[in-house]
ZADRENPA-325893 format. One record per residue (C-alpha): x, y, z; residue in three letters. Coordinates in Angstrom, 1 decimal, decimal comma. Example, Ala and Ser with C-alpha at 12.3 -4.5 7.8 and 13.67 -1.06 7.14 Angstrom:
REM residues 2
@xx->12,3	yy->-4,5	zz->7,8	residuo->ALA
@xx->13,7	yy->-1,1	zz->7,1	residuo->SER
***
This chain:
REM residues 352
@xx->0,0	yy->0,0	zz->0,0	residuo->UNK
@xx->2,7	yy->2,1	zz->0,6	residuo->UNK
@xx->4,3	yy->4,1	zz->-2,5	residuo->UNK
@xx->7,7	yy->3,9	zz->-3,6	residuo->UNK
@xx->10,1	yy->6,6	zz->-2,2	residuo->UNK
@xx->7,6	yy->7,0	zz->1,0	residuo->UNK
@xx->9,3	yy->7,0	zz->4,6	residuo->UNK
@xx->8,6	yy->3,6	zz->5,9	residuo->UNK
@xx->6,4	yy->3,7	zz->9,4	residuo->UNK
@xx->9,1	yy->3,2	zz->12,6	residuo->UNK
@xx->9,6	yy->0,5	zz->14,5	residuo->UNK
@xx->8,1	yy->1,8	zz->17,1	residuo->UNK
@xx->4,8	yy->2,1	zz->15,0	residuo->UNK
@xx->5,0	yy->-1,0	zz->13,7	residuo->UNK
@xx->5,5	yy->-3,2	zz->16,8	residuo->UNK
@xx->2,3	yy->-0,9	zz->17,9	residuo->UNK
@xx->0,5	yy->-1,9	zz->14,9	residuo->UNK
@xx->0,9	yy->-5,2	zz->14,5	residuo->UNK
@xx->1,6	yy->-6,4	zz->18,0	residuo->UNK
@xx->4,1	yy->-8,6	zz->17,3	residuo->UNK
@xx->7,7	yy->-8,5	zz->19,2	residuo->UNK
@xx->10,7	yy->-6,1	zz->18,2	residuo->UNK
@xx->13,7	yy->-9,0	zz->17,4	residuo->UNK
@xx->10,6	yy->-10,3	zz->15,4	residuo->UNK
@xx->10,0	yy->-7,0	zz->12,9	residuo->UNK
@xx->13,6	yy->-6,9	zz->12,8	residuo->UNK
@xx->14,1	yy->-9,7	zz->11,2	residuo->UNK
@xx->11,5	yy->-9,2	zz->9,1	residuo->UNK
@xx->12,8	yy->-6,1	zz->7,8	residuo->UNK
@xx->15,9	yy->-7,6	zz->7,2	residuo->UNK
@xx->13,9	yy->-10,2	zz->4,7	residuo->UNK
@xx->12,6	yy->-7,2	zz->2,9	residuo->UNK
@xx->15,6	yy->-5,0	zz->2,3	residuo->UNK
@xx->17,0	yy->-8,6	zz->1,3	residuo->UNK
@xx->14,7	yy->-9,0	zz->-1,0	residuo->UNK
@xx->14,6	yy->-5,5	zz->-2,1	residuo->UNK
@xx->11,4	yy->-4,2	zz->-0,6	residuo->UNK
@xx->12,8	yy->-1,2	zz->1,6	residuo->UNK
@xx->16,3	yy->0,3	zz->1,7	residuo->UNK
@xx->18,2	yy->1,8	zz->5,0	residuo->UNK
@xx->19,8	yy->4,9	zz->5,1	residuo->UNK
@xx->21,6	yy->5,0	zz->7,8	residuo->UNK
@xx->21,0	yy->8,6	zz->10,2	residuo->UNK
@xx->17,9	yy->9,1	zz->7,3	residuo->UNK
@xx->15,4	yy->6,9	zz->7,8	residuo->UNK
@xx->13,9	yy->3,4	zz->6,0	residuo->UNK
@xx->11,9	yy->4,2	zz->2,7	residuo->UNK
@xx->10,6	yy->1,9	zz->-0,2	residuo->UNK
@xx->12,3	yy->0,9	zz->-3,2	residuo->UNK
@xx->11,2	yy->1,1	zz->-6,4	residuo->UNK
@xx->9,4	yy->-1,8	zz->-8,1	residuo->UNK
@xx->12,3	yy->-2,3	zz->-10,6	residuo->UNK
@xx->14,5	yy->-3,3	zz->-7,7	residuo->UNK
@xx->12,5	yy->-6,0	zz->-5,9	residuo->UNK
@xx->13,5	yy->-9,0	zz->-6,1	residuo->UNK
@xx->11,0	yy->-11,3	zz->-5,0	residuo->UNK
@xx->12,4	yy->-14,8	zz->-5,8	residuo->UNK
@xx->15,7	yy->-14,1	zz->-3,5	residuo->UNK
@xx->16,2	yy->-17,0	zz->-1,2	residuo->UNK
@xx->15,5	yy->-17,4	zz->2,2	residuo->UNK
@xx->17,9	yy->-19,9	zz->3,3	residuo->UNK
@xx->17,3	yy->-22,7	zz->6,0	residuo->UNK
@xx->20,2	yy->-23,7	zz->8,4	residuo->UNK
@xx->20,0	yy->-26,6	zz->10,5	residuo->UNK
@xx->21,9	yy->-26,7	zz->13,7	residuo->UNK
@xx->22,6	yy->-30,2	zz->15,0	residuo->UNK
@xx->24,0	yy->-30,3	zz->18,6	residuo->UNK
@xx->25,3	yy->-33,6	zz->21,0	residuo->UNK
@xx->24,0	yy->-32,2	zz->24,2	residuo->UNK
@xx->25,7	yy->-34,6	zz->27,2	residuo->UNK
@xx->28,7	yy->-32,6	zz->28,4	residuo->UNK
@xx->28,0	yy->-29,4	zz->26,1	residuo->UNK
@xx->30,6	yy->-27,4	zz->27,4	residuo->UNK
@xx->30,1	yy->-23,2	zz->28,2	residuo->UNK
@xx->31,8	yy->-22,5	zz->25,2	residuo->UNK
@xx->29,9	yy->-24,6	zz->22,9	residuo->UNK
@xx->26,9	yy->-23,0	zz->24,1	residuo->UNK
@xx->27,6	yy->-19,4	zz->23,4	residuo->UNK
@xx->29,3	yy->-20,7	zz->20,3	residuo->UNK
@xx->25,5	yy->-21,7	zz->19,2	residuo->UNK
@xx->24,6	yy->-18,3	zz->20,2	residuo->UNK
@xx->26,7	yy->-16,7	zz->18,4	residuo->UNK
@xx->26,0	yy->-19,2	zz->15,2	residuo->UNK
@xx->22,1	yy->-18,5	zz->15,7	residuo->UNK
@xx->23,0	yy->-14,5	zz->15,7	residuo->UNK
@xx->25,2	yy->-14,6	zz->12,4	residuo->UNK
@xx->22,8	yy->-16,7	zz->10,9	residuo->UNK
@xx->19,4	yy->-14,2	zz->11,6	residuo->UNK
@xx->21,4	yy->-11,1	zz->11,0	residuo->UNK
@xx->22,0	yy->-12,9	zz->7,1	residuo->UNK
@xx->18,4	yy->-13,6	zz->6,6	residuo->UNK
@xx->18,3	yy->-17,4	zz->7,1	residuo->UNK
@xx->15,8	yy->-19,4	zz->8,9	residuo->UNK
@xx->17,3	yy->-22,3	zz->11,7	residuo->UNK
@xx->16,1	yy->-25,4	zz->12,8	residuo->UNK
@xx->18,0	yy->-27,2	zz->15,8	residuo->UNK
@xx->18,4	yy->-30,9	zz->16,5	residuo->UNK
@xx->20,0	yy->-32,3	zz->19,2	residuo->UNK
@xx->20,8	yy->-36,2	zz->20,8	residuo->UNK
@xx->20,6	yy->-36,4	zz->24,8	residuo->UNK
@xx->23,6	yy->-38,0	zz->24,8	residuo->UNK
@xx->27,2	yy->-37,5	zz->23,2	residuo->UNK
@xx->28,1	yy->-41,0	zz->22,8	residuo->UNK
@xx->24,3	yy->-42,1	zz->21,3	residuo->UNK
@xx->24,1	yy->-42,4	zz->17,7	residuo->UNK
@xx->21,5	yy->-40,2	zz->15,7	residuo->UNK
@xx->19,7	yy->-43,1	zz->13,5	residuo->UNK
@xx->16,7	yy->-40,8	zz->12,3	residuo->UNK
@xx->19,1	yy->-37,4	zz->11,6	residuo->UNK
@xx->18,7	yy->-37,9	zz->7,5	residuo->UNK
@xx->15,1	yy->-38,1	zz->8,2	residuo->UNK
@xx->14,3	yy->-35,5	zz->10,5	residuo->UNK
@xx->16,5	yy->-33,1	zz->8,0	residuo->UNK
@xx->14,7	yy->-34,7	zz->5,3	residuo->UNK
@xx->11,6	yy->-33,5	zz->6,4	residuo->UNK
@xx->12,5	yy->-30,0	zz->7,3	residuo->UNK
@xx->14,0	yy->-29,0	zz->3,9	residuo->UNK
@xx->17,0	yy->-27,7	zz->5,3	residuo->UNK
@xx->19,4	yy->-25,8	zz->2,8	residuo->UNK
@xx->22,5	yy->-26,5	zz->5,0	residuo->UNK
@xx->23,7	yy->-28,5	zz->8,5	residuo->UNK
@xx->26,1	yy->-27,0	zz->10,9	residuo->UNK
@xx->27,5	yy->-29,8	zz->13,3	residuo->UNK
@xx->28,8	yy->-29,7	zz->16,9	residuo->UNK
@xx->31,7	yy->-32,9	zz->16,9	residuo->UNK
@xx->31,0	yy->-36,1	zz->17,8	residuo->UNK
@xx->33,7	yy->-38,8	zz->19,4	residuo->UNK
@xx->31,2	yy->-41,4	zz->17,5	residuo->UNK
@xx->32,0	yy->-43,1	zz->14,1	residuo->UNK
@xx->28,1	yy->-43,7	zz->13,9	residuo->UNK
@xx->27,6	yy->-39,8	zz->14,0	residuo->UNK
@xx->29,8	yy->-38,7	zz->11,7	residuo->UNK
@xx->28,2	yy->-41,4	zz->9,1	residuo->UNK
@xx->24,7	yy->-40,0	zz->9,8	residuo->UNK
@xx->26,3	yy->-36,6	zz->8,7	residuo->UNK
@xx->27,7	yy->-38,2	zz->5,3	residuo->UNK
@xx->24,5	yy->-39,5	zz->4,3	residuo->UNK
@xx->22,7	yy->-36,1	zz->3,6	residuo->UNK
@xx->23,2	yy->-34,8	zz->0,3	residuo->UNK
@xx->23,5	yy->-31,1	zz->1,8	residuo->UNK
@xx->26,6	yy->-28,6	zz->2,2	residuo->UNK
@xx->27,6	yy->-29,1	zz->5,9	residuo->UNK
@xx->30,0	yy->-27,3	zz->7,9	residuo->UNK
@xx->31,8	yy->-29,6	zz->10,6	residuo->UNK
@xx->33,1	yy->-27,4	zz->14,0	residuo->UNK
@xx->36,6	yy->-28,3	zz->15,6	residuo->UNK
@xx->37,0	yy->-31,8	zz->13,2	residuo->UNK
@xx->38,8	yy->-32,2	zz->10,7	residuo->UNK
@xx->37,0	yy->-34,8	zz->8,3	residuo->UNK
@xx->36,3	yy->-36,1	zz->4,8	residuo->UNK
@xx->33,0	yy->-36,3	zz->3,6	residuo->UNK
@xx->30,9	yy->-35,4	zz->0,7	residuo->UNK
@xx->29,4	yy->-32,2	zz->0,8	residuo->UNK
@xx->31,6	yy->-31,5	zz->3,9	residuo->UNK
@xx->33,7	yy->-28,5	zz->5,0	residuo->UNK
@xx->35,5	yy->-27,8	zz->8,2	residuo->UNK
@xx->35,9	yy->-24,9	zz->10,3	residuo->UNK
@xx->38,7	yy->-25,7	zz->12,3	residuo->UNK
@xx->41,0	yy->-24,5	zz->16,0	residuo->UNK
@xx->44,4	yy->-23,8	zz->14,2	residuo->UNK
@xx->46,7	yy->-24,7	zz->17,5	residuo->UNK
@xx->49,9	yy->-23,9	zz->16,5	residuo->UNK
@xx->50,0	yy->-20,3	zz->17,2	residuo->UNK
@xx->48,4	yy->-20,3	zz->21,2	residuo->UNK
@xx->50,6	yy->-23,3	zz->22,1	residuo->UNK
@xx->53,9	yy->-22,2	zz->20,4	residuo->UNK
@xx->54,0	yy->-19,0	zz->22,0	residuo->UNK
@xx->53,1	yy->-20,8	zz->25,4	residuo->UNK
@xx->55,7	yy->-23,1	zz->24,6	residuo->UNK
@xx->58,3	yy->-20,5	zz->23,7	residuo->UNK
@xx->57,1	yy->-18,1	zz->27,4	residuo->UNK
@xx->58,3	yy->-21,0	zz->29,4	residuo->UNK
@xx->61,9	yy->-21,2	zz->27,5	residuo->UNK
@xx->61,8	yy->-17,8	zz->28,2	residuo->UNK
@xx->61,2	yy->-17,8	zz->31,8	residuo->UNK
@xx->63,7	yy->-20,2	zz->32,6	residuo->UNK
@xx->61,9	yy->-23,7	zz->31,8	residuo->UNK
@xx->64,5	yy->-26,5	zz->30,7	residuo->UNK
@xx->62,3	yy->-29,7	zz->31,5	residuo->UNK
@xx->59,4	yy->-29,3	zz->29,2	residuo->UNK
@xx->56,4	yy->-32,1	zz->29,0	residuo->UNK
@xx->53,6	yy->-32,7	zz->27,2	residuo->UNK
@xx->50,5	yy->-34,6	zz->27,6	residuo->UNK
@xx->48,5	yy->-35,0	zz->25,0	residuo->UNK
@xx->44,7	yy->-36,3	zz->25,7	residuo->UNK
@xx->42,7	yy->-40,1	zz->24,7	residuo->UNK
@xx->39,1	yy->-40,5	zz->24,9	residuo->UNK
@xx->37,4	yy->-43,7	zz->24,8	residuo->UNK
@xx->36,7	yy->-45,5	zz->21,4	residuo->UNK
@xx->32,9	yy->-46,2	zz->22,1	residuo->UNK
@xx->32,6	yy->-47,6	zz->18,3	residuo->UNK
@xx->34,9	yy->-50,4	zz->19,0	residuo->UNK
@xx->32,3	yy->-52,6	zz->21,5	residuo->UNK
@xx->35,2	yy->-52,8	zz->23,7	residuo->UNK
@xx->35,0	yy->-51,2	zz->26,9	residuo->UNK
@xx->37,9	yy->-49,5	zz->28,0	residuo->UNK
@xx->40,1	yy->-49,0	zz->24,7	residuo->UNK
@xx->41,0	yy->-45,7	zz->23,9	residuo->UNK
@xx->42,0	yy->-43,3	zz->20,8	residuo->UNK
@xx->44,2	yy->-40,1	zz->20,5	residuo->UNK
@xx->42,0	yy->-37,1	zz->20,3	residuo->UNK
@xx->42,6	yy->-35,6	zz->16,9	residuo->UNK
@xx->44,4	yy->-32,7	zz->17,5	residuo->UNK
@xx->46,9	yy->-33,8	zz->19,5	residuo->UNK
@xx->49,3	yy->-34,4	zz->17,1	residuo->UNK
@xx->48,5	yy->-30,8	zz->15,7	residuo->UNK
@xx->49,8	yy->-29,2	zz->18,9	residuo->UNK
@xx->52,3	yy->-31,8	zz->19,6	residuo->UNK
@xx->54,1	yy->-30,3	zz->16,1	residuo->UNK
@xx->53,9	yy->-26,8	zz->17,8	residuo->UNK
@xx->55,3	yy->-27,8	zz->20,9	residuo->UNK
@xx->58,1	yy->-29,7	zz->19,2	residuo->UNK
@xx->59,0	yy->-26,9	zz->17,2	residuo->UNK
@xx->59,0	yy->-24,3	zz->20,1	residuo->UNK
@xx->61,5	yy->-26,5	zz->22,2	residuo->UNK
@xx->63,8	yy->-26,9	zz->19,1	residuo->UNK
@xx->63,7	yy->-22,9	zz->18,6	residuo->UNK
@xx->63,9	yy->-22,1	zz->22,7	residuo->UNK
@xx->67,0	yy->-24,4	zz->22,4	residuo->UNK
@xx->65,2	yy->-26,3	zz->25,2	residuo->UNK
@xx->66,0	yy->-30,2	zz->24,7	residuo->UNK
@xx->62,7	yy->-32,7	zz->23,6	residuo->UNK
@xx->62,7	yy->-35,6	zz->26,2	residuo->UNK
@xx->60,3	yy->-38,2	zz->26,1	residuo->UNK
@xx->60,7	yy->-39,3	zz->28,9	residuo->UNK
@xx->58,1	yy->-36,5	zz->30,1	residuo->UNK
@xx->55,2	yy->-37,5	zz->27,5	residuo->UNK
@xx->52,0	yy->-38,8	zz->28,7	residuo->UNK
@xx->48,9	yy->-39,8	zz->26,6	residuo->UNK
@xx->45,6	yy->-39,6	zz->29,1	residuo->UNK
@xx->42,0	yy->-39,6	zz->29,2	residuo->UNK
@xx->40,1	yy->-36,9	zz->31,3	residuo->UNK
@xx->39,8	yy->-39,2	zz->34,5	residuo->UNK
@xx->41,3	yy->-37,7	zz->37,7	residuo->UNK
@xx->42,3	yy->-41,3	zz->39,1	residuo->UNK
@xx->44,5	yy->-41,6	zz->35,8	residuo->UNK
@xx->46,0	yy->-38,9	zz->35,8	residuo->UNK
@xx->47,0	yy->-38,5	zz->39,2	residuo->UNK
@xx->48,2	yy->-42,1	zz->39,1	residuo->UNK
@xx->50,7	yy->-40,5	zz->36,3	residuo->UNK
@xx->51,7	yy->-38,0	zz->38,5	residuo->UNK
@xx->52,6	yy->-39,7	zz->41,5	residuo->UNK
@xx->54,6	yy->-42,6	zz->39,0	residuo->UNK
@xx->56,6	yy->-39,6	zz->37,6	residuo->UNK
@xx->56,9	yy->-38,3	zz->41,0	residuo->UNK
@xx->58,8	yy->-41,9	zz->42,0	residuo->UNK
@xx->60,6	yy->-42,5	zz->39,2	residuo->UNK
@xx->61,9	yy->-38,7	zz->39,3	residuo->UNK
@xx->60,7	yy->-38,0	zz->35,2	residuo->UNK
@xx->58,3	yy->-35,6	zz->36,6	residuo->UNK
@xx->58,7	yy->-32,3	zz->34,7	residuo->UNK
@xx->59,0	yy->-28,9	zz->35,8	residuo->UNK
@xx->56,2	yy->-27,3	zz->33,0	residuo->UNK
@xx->53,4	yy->-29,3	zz->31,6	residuo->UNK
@xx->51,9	yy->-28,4	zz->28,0	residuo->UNK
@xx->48,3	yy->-30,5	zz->28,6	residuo->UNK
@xx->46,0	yy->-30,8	zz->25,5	residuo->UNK
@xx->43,3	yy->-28,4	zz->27,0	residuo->UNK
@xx->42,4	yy->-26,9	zz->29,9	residuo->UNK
@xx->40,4	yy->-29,5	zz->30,9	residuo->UNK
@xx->43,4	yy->-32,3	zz->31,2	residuo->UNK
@xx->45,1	yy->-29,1	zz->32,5	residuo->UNK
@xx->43,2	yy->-28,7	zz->35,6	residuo->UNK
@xx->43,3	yy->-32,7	zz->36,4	residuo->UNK
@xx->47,1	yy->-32,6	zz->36,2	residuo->UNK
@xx->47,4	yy->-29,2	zz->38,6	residuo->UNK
@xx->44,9	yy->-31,7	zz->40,8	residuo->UNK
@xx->47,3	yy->-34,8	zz->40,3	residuo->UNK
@xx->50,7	yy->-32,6	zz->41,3	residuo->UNK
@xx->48,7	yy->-30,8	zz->44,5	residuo->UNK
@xx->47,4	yy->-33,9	zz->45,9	residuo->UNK
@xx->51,4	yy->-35,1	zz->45,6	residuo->UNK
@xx->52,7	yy->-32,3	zz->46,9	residuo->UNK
@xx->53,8	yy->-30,2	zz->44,2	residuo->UNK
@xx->52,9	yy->-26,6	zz->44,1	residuo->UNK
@xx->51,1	yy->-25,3	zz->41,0	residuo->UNK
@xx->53,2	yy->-22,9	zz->39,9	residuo->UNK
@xx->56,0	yy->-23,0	zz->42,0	residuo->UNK
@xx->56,9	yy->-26,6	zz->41,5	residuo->UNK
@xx->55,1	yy->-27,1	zz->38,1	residuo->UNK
@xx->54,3	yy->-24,9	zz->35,7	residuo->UNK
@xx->51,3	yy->-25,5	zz->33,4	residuo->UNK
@xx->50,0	yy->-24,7	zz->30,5	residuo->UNK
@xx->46,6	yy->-25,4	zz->29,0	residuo->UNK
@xx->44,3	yy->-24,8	zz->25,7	residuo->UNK
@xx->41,2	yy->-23,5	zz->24,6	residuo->UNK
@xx->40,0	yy->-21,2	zz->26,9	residuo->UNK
@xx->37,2	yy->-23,5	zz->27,5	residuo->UNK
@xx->36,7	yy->-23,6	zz->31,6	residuo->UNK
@xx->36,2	yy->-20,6	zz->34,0	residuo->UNK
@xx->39,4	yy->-21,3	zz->35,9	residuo->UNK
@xx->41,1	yy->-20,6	zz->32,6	residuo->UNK
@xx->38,7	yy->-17,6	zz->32,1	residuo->UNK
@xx->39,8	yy->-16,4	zz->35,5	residuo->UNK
@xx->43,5	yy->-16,3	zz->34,5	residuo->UNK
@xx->44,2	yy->-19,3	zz->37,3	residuo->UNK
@xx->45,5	yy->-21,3	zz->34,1	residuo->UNK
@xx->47,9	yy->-20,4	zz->31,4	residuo->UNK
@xx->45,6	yy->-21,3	zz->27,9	residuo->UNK
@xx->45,7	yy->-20,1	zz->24,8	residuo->UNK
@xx->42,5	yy->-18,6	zz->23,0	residuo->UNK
@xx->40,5	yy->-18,4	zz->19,7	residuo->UNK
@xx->38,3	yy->-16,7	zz->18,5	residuo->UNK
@xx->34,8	yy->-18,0	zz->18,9	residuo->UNK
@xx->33,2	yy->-14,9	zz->16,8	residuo->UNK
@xx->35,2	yy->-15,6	zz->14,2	residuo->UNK
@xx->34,1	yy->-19,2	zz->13,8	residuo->UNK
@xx->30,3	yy->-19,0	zz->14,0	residuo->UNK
@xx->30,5	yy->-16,5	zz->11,2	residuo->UNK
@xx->33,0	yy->-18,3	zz->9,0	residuo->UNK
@xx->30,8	yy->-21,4	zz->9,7	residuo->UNK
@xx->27,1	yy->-19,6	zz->8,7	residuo->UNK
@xx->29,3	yy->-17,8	zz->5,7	residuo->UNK
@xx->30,5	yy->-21,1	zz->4,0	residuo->UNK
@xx->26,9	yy->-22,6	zz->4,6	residuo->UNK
@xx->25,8	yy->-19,2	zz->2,7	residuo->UNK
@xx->28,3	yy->-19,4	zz->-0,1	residuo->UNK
@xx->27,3	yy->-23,1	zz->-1,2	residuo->UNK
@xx->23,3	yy->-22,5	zz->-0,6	residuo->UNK
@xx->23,6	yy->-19,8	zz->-3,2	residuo->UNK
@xx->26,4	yy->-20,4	zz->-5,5	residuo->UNK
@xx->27,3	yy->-24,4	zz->-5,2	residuo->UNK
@xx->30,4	yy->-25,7	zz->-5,8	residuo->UNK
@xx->32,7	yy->-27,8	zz->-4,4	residuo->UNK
@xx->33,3	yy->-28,9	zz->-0,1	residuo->UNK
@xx->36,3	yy->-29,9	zz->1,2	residuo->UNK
@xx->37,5	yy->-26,3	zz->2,2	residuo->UNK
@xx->39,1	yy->-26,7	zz->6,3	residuo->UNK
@xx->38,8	yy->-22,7	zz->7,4	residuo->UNK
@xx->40,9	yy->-22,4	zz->10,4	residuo->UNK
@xx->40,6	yy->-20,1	zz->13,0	residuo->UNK
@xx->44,2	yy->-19,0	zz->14,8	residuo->UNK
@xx->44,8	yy->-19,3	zz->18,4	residuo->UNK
@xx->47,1	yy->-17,1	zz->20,7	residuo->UNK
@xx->48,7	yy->-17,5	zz->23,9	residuo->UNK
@xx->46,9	yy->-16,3	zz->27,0	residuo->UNK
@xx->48,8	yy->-15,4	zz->30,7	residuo->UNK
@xx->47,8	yy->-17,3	zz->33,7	residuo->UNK
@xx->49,0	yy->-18,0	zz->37,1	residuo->UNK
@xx->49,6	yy->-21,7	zz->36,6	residuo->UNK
@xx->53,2	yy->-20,8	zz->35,3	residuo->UNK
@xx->55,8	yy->-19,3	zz->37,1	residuo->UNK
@xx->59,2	yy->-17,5	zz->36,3	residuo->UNK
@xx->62,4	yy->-20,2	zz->37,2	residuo->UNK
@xx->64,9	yy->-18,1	zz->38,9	residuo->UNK
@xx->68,5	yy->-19,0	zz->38,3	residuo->UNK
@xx->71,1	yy->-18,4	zz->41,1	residuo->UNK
@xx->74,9	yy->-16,9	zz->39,2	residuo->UNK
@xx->77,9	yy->-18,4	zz->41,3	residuo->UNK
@xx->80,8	yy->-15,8	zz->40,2	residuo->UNK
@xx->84,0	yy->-16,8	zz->41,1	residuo->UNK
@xx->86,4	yy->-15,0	zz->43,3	residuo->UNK
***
């Protein structure tokens, strides 16, 4: 009803009017300067466009969010946040699914998406084999968070470690640190029907490379004999402690796979009498636990921002446009401070 070039009624009006919420008009709004209806000026006002610039067959896309819920960490939630934000300020419409369970298999995924004519998935990861084969069998472009995997159809947006655990790495040569470990993390193969075998999480060996290569430029000598490989159970890993305790290979700084394994091993070394930082300095990754977000733990951080929107941006991209998958999109980590590491102090003997 409204004539072309005529001030558009305010939102304030509008919400009036039609009685409907304000994050609700919003996004409507956005759907018609999308499709051409309206155009912004910003400090002007909103006014409608001309007929010759509507286009009324522009796309509203429909993202799917699919979520393991059983030990969703903080992060992961406001990473969803964030995901559901990029992907409403971009026009699209979502869809959530979600298994009560992160080691249950989601048989009827294909289906449920089926019947929702979804143009894209976004996927939290999975330890599961079954999971990650309910993922392959949809013939849409998916975006897989923090794994990096091979599918059709599949892209990966990714935690690029080297960065945050080099320059971790590299602050403890600096300090003084000579005896360097590194305990990279297992979780439990659930897909093998036997109970109690276990895999290498799949970035260890990422930030095992970084940690190698900060040693070698420190000059700080690589020593195996203060590796570990262990799942996130306290009674593991404070059995490792005390062993390396006895056996005198325990290590003076500790590079742990995340800040979860971090915290167990500052647990393992207090409940054996070794200060946290004074006797062993460690370092963790991700960012992930409040004790990290507190600063009580060295880390290294990334940038959760970044990946929602390069995640909702590649969904975008091959909704509209096509072409191939297989792109991993990394997003860079950095080295963050924390009280769990300590300065070594050498004393100089000079001779008389």
């Amino acid at each position: 009803e409204l004539k072309p070039g005529t001030a558009f009624p305010s939102e304030r009006e509008l919400v009036g009017n039609l009685g409907i919420t304000r994050p609700t008009l919003r996004q409507a709004l956005l759907q018609l300067e999308l499709e051409g209806f309206i155009r912004r000026q910003q400090g002007v006002g909103t006014f409608v466009e001309e007929p010759g610039r509507w286009k009324e067959d522009q796309k509203v896309l429909h993202l799917g969010v699919v979520t393991w819920t059983a030990g969703f960490s903080g992060y992961q939630r406001d990473l969803v946040g964030l995901i559901c934000s990029e992907a409403v300020a971009r026009g699209m419409e979502l869809k959530t699914f979600s298994v009560p369970g992160q080691y249950a298999v989601f048989h009827d995924l294909a289906r449920r998406v089926a019947e929702t004519a979804l143009d894209g998935l976004i996927a939290f990861p999975t330890a599961l084999r079954g999971n990650l084969d309910q993922l392959a069998a949809i013939p849409l472009p998916k975006v897989l968070l923090e794994i990096r995997e091979r599918q059709p159809d599949l892209d990966n947006v990714v935690i690029d470690s080297f960065r945050g655990v080099y320059d971790g790495v590299r602050e403890l040569g600096r300090v003084g640190q000579r005896d360097i470990g590194f305990v990279g993390a297992l979780f439990c193969d659930h897909d093998s029907g036997r109970e109690g075998l276990f895999k290498m999480v799949q970035d260890t060996e990422f930030r095992f490379q970084a940690y190698r290569r900060a040693l070698e430029d420190s000059g700080v000598p690589y020593q195996p004999k203060f590796l570990g490989e262990l799942p996130f159970t306290d009674e593991v890993v404070d059995a490792w402690v005390r062993q390396k305790h006895a056996e005198g290979a325990m290590p003076t700084a500790i590079v742990a796979f995340d800040d979860l394994l971090a915290l167990l091993l500052r647990h393992g070394c207090t409940a054996c009498g070794l200060n946290v930082p004074g006797a062993v300095s460690i370092l963790g990754f991700g960012n992930i636990l409040p004790e990290a977000q507190r600063g009580e733990i060295a880390t290294a951080v990334f940038d959760l921002p970044a990946m929602a929107r390069l995640a909702v941006q590649r969904i975008q991209e091959r909704a509209m446009r096509g072409g191939l998958a297989g792109l991993t999109l990394p997003v860079e980590s950095r080295f963050k401070p924390g009280r769990s590491m300590a300065t070594v102090c050498r004393r100089t003997v000079h001779a008389p």
